[in-house]
N, C-alpha and C positions, 0 to 999 in steps of 0.2 A: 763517588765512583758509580752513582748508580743503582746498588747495590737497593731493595726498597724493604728488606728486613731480612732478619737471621731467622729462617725458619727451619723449625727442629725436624729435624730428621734421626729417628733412633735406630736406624743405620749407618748412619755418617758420622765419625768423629770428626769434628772441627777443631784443628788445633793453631796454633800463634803460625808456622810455618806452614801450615794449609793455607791461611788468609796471604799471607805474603805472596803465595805461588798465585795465587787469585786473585791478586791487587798486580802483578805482574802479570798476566796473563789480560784483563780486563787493557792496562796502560799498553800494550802490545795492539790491540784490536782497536782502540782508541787512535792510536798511531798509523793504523794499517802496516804494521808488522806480520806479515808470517809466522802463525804460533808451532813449532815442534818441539815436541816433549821428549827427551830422553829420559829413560829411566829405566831400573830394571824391572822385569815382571812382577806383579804382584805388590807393587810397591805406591799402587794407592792413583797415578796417572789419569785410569777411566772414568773413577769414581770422584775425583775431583771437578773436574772437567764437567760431569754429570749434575752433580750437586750446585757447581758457578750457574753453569745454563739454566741447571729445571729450577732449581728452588731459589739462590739468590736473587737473578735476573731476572727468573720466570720468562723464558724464552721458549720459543720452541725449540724441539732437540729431536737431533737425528743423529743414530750411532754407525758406522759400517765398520762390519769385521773383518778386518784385513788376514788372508791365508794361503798358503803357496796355490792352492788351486784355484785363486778369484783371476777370472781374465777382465781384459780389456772392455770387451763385450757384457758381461753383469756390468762391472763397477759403472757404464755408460748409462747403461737403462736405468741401474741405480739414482746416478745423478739428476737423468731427466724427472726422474719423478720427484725428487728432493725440487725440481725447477719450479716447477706445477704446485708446487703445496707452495712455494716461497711468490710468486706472482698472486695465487691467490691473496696471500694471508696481505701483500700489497695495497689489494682493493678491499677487503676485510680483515682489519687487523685486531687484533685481541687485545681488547680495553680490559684494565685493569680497575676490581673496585676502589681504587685511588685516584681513576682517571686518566692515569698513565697507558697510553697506546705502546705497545708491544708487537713488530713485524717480524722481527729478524728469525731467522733460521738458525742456532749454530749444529755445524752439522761436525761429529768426532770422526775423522778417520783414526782406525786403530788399530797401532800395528803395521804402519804403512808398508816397512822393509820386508814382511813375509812373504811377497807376493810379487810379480814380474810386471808389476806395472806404474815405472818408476816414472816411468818416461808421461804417462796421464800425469799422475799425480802432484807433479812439478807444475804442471801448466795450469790444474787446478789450484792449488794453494798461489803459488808465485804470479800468476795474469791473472786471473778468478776467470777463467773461460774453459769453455769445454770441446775439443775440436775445434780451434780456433773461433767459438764464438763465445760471444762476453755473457755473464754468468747475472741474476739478478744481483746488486749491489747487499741486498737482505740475508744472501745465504754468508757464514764467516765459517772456513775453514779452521776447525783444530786436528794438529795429528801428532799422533806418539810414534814412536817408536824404541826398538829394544835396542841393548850397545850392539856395535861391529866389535866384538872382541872376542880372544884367542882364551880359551878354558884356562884354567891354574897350570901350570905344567907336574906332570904326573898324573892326574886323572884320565886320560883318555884313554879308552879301553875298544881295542876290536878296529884299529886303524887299517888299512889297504895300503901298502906303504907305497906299493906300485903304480897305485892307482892317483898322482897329485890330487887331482880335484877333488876326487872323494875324501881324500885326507884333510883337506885343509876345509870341507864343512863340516866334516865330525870331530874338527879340533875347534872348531868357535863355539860360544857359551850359547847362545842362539842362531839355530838354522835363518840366516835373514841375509839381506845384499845391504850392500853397502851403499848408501845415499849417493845419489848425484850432486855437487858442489855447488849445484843452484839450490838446493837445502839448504847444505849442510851451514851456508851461512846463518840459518835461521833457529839453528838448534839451540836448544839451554837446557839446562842438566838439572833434571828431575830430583835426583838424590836419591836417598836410602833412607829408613825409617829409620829414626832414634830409638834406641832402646824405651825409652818413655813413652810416647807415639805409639809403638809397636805392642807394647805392654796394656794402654787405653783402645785400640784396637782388636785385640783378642779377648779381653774384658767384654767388650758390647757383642761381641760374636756372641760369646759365651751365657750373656743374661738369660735369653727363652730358652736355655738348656738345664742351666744351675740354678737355682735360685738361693742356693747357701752362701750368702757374700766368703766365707771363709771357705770353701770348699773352690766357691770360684777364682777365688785370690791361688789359692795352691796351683787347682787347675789352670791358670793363665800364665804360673811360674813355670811350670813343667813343660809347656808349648813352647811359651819360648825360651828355655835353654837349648831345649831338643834340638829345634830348628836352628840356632848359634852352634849348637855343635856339629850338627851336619855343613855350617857354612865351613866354621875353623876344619872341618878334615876337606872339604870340595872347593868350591866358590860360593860368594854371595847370591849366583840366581839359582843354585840348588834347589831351595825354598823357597815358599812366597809365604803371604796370607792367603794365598788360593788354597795351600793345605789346610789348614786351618778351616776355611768353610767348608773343604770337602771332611771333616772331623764332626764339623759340626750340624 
């Protein structure tokens, strides 16, 4: 696959279903498939993604933050400069001490539904061009995105009942749009963290804080029930592992 070593990262748990999502993800770009990621927050998407490109592949990596405020206009000058580093690296590519030549770009959109500019992003990922011109062949589109889904019923608090529109974005689980169906063919379902996953996850958070293997074991038990119990009374995006780092 490519892949030219497992290199440690003591931020990153590598687990059996992280490689799978990353041997799928690799056989997708391989193919020239369109990669979009669904998944819920905090559920490990960016960071995956992060670690195929920088450390597997050793590719180059560019991330863009997708937000209701990014116009048309950033994300454009954005891209051109993504152009310009991807032409160069064309004529000078990053040799590898194994001899392996390395050009590509992969660049993360992230987050793509937060933001009103669906109608770019389509044309980027699905044609590789940008305002209808063709894109260097080296830059490889990945983009996430959160679910289009309607909250647990009962939690929704402070509705405008008069107001439709207002009510029906403070009834979804994330403020986001709903993909255009030239995506949505492309989409594959990120998942949810295993309890086991999730539990080796708040462990390595936890190492530069605890250093007591049994004080961390408790502490690692107590995070995550907390956070199961805040899903079982709300929904599953209640919580991430983004509390968790902001804890730690």
């Amino acid at each position: 696959l490519g892949l030219e070593s497992i290199i440690e990262d003591k931020n990153y748990i590598l687990t059996a279903d992280n490689f799978y999502k990353m041997v799928l993800i690799i056989l997708k770009v391989r193919a020239k498939i369109p990669v979009i990621i669904m998944g819920e927050t905090g559920c490990g998407k960016t960071s995956l993604v992060r670690y195929l490109a920088s450390n597997l592949l050793q590719q180059e990596f560019e991330i863009i933050n997708f937000h209701a405020g990014l116009t048309e206009k950033v994300l454009t000058k954005r891209i051109e400069e993504i152009k310009k580093k991807a032409l160069k690296l064309l004529e000078n590519p990053k040799i590898l001490p194994s001899g392996k030549i390395k050009n590509d770009i992969w660049v993360l959109l992230d987050e793509v539904n937060t933001c009103n500019c669906l109608g770019l992003i389509s044309e980027l990922i699905c044609d590789h061009s940008l305002l209808g011109e063709k894109l260097p062949a080296n830059i490889q589109f990945i983009a996430t995105c959160n679910p289009y889904r309607l909250k647990k019923a009962g939690i929704e608090v402070g509705l405008i009942r008069n107001r439709k529109e207002v009510a029906k974005i403070a009834s979804l689980a994330y403020t986001v749009n709903p993909l255009p169906h030239s995506l949505m063919n492309f989409v594959f379902d990120f998942g949810s963290l295993s309890k086991e996953d999730e539990t080796l996850y708040i462990q390595n958070m936890l190492v530069s804080v605890i250093q007591d293997q049994e004080l961390r074991d408790i502490t690692t038990e107590c995070i995550r029930e907390s956070q199961q119990f805040i899903r079982n009374l709300e929904e599953a995006s209640s919580v991430s592992l983004r509390e968790t780092k902001r804890f730690v």
